[in-house]
N, C-alpha and C positions, 0 to 999 in steps of 0.2 A: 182459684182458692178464695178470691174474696167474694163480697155479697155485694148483687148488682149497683147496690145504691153507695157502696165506697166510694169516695171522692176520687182514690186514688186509680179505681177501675176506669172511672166516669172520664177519667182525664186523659188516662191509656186508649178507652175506645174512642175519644176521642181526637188523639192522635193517629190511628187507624183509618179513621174515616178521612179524616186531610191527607193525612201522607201515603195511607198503603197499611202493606205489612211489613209487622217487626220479625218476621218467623223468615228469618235470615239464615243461610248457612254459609261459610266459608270454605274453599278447597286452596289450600297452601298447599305450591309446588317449589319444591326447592332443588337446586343443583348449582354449581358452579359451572355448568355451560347453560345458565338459565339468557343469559345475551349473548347469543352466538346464531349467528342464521338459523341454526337446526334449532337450540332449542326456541326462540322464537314462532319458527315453524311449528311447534310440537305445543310451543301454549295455545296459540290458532287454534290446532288439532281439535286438544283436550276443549276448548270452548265453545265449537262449533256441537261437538260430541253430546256435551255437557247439555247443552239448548235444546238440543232434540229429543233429551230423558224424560221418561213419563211424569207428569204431575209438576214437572217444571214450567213458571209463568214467566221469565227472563233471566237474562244470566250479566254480570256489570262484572267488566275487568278489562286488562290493558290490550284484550285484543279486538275490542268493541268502544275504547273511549274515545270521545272525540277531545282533540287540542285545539289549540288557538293561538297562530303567531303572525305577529308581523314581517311580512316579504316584499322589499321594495316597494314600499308604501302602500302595500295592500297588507290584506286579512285570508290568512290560509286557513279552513276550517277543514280538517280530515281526521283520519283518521290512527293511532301511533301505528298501527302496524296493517292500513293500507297497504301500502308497497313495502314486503316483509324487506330486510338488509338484505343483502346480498355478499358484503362483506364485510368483514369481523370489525373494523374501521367504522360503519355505518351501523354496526351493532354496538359499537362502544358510545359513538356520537347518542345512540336511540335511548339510551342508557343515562346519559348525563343530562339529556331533554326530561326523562322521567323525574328521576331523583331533584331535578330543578323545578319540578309544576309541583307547588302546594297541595295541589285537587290529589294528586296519586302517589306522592312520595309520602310514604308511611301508612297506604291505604290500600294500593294496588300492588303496590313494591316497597319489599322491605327498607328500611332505611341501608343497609348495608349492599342492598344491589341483589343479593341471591336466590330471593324468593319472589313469588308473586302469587297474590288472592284473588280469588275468583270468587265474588257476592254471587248466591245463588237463591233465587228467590219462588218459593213455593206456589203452585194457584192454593188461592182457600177450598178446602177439604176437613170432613171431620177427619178427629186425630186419629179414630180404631182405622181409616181407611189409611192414612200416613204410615202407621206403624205395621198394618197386614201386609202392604207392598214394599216394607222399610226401603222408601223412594229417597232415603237419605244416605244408605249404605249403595245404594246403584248407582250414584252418580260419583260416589267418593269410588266405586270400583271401575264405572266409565273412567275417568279422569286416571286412574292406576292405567288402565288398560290401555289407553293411549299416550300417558306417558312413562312407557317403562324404566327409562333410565333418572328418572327423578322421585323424590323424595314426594309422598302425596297424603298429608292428614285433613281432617274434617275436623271442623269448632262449629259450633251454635245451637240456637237454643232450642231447634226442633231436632238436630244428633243429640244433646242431652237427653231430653223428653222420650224419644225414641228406643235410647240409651236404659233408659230406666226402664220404659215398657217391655222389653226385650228380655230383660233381668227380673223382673217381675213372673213373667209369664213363664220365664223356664224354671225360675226357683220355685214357685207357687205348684208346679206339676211333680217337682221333685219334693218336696217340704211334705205335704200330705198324705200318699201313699208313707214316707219315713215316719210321720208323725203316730198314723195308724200303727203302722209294723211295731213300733216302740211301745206304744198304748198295750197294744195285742199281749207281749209280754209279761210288761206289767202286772193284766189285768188277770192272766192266766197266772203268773207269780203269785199272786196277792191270793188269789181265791184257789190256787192248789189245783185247778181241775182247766183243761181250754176247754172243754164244753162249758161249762158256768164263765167263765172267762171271756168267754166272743161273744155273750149277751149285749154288756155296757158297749162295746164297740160292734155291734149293729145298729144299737140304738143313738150311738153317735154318727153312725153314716146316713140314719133316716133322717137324723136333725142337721147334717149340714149339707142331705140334698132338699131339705124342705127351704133352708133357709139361702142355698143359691137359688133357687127357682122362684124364691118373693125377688130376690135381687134381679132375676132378669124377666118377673112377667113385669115388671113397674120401669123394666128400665134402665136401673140404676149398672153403673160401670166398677167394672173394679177398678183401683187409682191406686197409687202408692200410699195409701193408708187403708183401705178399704180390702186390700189384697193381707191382712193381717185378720182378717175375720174367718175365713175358713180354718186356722189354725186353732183360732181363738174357739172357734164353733167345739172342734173338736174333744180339748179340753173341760169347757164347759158341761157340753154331754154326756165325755165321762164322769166327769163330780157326780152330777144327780143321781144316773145310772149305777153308779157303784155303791150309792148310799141303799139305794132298794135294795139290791141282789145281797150288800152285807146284811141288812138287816134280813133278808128268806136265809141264810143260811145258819141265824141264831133265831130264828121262828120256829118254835114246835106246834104239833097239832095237825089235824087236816088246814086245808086251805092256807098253806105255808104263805102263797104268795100273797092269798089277801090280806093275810095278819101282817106280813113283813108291809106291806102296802099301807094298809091302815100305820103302822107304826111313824113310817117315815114321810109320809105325807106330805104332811102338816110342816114341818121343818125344810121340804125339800123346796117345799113350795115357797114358802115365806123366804128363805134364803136366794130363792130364784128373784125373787121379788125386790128382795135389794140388792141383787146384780144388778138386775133391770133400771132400779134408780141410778146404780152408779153410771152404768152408758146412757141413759137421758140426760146426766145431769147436762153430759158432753154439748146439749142444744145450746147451752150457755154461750158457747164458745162461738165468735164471730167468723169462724170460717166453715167455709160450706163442705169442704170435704171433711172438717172433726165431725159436724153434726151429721154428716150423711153415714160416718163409722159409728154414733154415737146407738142412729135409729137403728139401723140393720142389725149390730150386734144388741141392743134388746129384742130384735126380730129372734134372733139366732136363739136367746135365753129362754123365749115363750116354745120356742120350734126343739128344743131341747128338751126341755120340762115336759112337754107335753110326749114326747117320744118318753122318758124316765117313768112316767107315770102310767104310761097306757102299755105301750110298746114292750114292756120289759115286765111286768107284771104276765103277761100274757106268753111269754116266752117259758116264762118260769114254770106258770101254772100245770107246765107238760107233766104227765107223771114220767116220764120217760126221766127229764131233770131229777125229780122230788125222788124217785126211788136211786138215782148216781148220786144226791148228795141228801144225804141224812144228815139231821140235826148235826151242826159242828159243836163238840163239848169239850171239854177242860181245857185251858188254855195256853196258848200257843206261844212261842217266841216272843214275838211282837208284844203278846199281852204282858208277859212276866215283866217286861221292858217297861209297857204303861204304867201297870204295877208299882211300879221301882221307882218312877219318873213321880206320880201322884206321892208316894211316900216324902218324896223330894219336895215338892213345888208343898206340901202340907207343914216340912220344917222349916221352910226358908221363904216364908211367902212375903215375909217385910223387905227381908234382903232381895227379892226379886225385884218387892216394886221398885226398892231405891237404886235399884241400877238402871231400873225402866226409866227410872227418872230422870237418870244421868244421862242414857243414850240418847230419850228425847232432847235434853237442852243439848248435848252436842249436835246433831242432827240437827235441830234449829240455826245452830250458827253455822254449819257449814252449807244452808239452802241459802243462807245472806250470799253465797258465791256464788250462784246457779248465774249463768250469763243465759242469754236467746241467741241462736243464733239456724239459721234454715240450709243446711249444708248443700250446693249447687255442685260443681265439680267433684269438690272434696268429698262427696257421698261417696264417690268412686274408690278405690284402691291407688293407693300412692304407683305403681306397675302397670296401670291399666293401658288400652290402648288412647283411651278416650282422654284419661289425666294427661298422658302424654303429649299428646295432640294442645292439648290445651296450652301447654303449659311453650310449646314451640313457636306457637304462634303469640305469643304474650310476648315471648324474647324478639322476634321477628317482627311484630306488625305493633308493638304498644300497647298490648292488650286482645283478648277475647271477648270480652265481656260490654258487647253494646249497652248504653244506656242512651237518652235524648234531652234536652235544655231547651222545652217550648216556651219562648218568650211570646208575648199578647200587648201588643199598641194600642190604644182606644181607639184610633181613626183607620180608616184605606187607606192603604197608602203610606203608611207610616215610615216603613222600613225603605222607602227610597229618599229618604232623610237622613244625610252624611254624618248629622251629629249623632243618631239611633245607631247608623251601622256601626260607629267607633265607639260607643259603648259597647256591643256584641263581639267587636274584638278587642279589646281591653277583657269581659267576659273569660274569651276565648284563652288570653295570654294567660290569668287567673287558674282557668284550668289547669291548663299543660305543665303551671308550674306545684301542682298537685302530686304526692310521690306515686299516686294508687292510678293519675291518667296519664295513658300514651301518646294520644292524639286528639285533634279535633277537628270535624268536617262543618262549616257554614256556607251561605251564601256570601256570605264577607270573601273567603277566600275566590269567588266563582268570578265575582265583582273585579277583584286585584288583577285577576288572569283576565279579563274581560279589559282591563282597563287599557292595562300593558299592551293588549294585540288593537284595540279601537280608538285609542285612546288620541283625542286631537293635540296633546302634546308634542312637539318637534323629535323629541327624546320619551315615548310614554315610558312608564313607572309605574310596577308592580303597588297602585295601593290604590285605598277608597278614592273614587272623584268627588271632587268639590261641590258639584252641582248636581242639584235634586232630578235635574234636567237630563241629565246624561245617563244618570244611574236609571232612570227609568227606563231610556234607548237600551240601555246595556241590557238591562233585565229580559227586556222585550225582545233584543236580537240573541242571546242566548239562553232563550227557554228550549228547554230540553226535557226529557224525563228522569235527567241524574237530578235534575233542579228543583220539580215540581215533587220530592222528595225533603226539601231545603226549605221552599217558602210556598204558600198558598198563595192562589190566583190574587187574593185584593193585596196582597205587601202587604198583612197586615199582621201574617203569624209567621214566625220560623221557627226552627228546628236547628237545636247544635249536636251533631252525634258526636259522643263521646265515648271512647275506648278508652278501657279500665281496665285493668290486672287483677283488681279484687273483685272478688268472688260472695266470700260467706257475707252473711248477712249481715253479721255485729260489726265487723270492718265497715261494712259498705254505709250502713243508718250511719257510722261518726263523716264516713266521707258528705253523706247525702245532706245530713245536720249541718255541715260547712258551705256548703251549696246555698243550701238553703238561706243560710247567714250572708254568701255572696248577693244573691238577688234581691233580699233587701236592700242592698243599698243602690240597685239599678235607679235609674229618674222615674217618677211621677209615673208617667205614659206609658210606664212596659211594665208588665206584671211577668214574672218567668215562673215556673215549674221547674220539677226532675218528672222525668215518667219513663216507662219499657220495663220489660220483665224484671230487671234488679231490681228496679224499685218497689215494684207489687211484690215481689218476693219479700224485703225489708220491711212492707206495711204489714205482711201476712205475720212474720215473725211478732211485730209489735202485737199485734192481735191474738198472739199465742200467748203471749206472757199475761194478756189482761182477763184472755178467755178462760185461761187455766184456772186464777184465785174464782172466778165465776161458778165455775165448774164443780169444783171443791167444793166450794160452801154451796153449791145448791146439793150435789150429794149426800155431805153428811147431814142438810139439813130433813134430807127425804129418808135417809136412811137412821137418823134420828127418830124421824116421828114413828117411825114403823117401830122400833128397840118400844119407844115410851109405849105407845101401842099394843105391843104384846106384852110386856111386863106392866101394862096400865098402873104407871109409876114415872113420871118424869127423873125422879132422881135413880131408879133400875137405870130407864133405859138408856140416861148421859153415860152411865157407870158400864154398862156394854160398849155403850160404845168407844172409848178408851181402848180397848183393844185391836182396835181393827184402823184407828186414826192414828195409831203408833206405827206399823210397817207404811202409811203413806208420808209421814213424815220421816221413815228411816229413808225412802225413798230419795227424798227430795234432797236428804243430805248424803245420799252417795253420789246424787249428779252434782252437786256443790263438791264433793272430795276427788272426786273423779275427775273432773274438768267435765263431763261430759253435757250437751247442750240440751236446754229445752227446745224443743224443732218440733217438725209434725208427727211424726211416731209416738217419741219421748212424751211429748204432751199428753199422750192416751193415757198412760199407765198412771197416775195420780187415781184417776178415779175408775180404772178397771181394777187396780188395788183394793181400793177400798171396798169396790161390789163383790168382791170373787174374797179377798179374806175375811168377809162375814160369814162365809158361810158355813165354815168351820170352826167360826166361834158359837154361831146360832145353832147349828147342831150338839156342839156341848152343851151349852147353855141349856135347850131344850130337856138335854139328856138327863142335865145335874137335875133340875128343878123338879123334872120326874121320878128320879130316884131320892131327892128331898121330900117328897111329899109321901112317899112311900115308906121311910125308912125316919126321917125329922134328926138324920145325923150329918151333920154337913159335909165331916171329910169322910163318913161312909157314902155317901153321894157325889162327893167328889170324884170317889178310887171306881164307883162304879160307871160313872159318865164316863171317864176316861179309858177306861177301857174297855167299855163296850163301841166310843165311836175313833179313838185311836187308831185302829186299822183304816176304816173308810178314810179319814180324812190324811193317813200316812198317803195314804195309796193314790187317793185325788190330788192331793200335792204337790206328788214324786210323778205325777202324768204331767198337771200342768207346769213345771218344772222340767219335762223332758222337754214337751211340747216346745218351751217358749227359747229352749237352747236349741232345739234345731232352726229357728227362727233366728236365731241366734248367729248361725253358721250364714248367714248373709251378706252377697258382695258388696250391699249396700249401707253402707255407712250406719246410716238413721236405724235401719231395720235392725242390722246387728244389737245397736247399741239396745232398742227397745227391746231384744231377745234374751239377751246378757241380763243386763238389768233389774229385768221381768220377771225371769227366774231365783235371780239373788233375793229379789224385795219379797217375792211369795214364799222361801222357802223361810224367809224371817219371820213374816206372817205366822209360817205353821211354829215355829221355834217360840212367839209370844202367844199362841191359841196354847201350848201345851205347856207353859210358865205361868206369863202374866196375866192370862186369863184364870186359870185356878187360884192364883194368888190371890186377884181380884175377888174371888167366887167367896174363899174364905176369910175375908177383912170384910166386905161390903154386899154383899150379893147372900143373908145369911137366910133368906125367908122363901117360901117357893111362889 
């Protein structure tokens, strides 16, 4: 999500390159004969099983770790379940050997004795390969399959990611076809005929197979923000499309369809035009997957437009259509309704504004609540399997939630200096007494275990050695590959993992900001970091709240200039504008009322608001000024804008309105919310295009 040159990226790949990878997963087995010969046997099992699963690069757990004690003045290096118990005695003893090594109690094995984790570490592979063989569900159904009689969940952050793509891919199959079928409805409702009715939804399926096929001749993937454009596409294609077809069905004369075509042009186009500013403004925005939704959905707006205007015109032109739909005359339901509505917003247009004006300053103060926050688990369903999972092993192991503490020495060699190590655990003690971490794994502890079994004390003792001397022997006689994860070949960088419980983002930035606050006060010579996916998750967040005002004002400033532009009138085109910067500030004050978070979905809709409900005002707009010039009676221009384009934009409204509630019906958190939301804010939009904007029209807007 972030852009290569973020500090906080640069720091992450660089802890990659030292240490490995972070794309860790855990298998938590739980039982109450988890220390008993059998189930011992059966962890074996499941971890020999486990190592042989495709796409697997190694596998770390208690049936592969090595210990280290002292026997009879020697040093015993093996293995804990070399020679598995043989009886329950020697499974109890195996037991209290665990729970007593620092290195595996709390990491390997539950603190309470019942569980144990299995680190499972992926080879590097792009992620469509990961998720096409979901090499993350085979090893969590290996490890089921060998051990039946215990309890067996999956945590980590390539089963999230997976998680998601999985959810993606089967709602995005389901969502489209619904979205269509609903459209189809509509579209055949609205215009009374499904022949005239399946026109705009052909020409929405030309424009969102033109505009997945830019997505995949260039490349571009769909992601959990990106995967919100095909819906988006759809809507959009209807708007234009149904703007054409209503105006052929009040076009008289031969050449219905060029006249309707000629009519609405102009309007469709220019309103295209400020969608399209409102998805570029999205470039603003410092993360790479808003701008990559930002470009493709004005990809989609051009791929749209250009099906409305060509595609659909040419459909019409059938005589086969022209002679099943003859000029529509007198007017309809709908219209007596506009009618009535224009009567309305003509007596009460002071009173409209001042309540425009009141909702605006509420909506103001309740955006002052808006929090950030990038939902990781929580996306999921409080029920789910994957929450569940999580949430067992947070109780069990101290948390799910890896993050890392790369501390940096000036010199080689640094960290075999007794006074450095006791700063990283002071550090360490610091942490754990944190309420959001579980645990923590260093070199420091490796050092203690190391000391105790090599130690030339009479009596060794579990702790740092005194001498720079020894610590060095010690490093040197037990490098390993659990180690060479811990500290880099010069001693001059480590690594503290830390397990954490929290999750969301706005938690985690107050944890990360206290961290941060700890490391300052480290000595001189060691400079520390935080870094691992929470963290770039919490920079991504920050970067959503700063990209968003960005965004914003480059929108309305583009979508500005085009109002002044066509009204060549800076004070018209501010004065338009008003209507369309009121549903994105009601917006922002329903996720302030709401509790609901700005995240990466969420963050879209500010300024697809703003591009999508202009378009409805700029076809009034259009409408009145034509009928102003024609007639030089404002509220006869009024009654007649409105309800000559009231149908179209009921009707494009009530699509992108269905549209965005079936997006709505989503198991994922984010998406839901951007569904829900998306829908409410545009249907207010249409609620101030059919108010506040005539209001507008008649106080300020009096000259064509």
């Amino acid at each position: 999500m972030l852009p290569a040159d973020d500090p906080a990226r640069r720091l992450y790949e660089e802890l990659l390159e030292r240490f490995g990878s972070d794309d860790v997963v855990m298998i938590s087995l739980r039982g109450d004969e988890l220390f008993t010969p059998e189930g011992l046997a059966t962890l074996v099992r499941v971890t020999r099983a486990v190592e042989a699963a495709e796409g697997v690069h190694h596998v770390d757990g208690l049936a592969n770790a090595v210990r280290m004690r002292p026997i009879d003045n020697d040093v015993e290096i093996s293995g804990f379940l070399d020679d598995l118990p043989r009886t329950q005695v020697e499974a109890d003893q195996l037991r209290d050997d665990v729970l007593s090594d620092p290195l595996r109690a709390g990491t390997f094995v539950s603190e309470d004795g019942t569980a144990t984790g299995i680190l499972v570490t992926f080879g590097r592979m792009p992620e469509a390969v990961f998720l096409a063989k979901s090499l993350d569900l085979q090893v969590r159904e290996i490890a089921r399959a060998a051990a039946p009689e215990m309890s067996v969940v999956l945590a980590g952050t390539p089963y999230i990611k997976s998680e998601v793509g999985r959810l993606m891919t089967s709602e995005l199959t389901m969502m489209v076809p619904v979205v269509f079928l609903l459209m189809s409805v509509i579209s055949c409702a609205f215009f009374r005929s499904i022949r005239i009715g399946i026109v705009p939804i052909a020409a929405v399926a030309l424009g969102l197979l033109w505009t997945v096929g830019v997505m995949g001749w260039v490349g571009h993937d769909l992601n959990i923000v990106t995967t919100l454009i095909p819906p988006l596409v759809l809507v959009l294609g209807f708007a234009y499309a149904t703007h054409v077809v209503a105006s052929f069905q009040t076009s008289q004369g031969e050449n219905r369809a060029q006249r309707a075509l000629a009519r609405v042009a102009f309007p469709v186009a220019f309103t295209a035009l400020t969608t399209a500013a409102g998805f570029i403004s999205l470039l603003a925005n410092g993360l790479e997957v808003i701008r990559g939704f930002g470009i493709f959905s004005a990809v989609s707006t051009a791929a749209t437009l250009l099906a409305a205007l060509t595609f659909v015109p040419l459909m019409l032109s059938g005589k086969k259509v022209a002679l099943a739909h003859p000029l529509v005359t007198g007017e309809s339901w709908l219209d007596r309704k506009f009618r009535s509505l224009a009567e309305f917003d003509i007596r009460h247009a002071t009173s409209i504004l001042v309540v425009a004006a009141g909702l605006l300053a509420a909506a103001m103060w309740f955006a002052t609540k808006i929090e950030v926050n990038l939902p990781v688990i929580e996306n999921f369903g409080p029920k789910t399997e994957i929450r569940l999972a999580y949430e067992e092993v947070d109780r069990l192991f101290g948390g799910a939630n890896q993050f890392y503490v790369m501390l940096r020495a000036e010199e080689p060699g640094a960290f075999e200096r007794p006074e450095l190590l006791r700063e990283v655990a002071k550090l360490q003690e610091w942490l754990v007494a944190q309420p959001e971490i579980g645990n923590t794994t260093s070199v420091v502890q490796y050092l203690e275990v190391l000391n105790e079994a090599l130690g030339p004390e009479e009596t060794p003792t579990r702790r740092i050695p005194e001498s720079e001397k020894l610590i060095a022997q010690l490093l040197l006689f037990g490098a390993n590959e659990e180690l060479d994860v811990l500290l880099d070949r010069a001693h001059q960088v480590i690594t503290v993992m830390v397990r954490s419980t929290e999750t969301e983002t706005r938690e985690f930035d107050l944890l990360a900001q206290r961290i941060d606050a700890r490391l300052a006060m480290l000595p001189e010579e060691i400079s520390g970091h935080t870094t691992g996916n929470a963290i770039l998750l919490t920079r991504a967040a920050n970067r959503i709240a700063r990209g968003q005002v960005l965004s914003l004002l480059a929108a309305g400033g583009m979508i500005g200039l085009l109002l002044i532009g066509y009204f060549k009138s800076i004070r018209l085109g501010l004065y338009a504008l008003i209507p369309n910067m009121l549903p994105v500030l009601l917006y922002f004050g329903l996720l302030g009322a709401t509790g609901v978070t700005l995240n990466n979905s969420t963050a879209l809709m500010g300024s697809i608001v703003l591009g999508i409900a202009v378009d409805d005002t700029l076809h009034l707009l259009v409408e009145y000024r034509r009928a102003l010039r024609e007639s030089g009676d404002v509220e006869a221009a009024l009654r007649a804008a409105l309800i000559h384009v009231g149908r179209a934009i009921t009707c494009t409204t009530l699509a992108v309105c269905v549209g965005l509630l079936v997006v709505g019906g989503s198991e994922l958190r984010n998406q839901a919310e951007f569904g829900i939301l998306g829908a409410a804010t545009l249907a207010i939009a249409w609620i101030v295009d059919v108010t506040v904007t005539p209001a507008l029209c008649l106080k300020l807007i009096r000259k064509a």
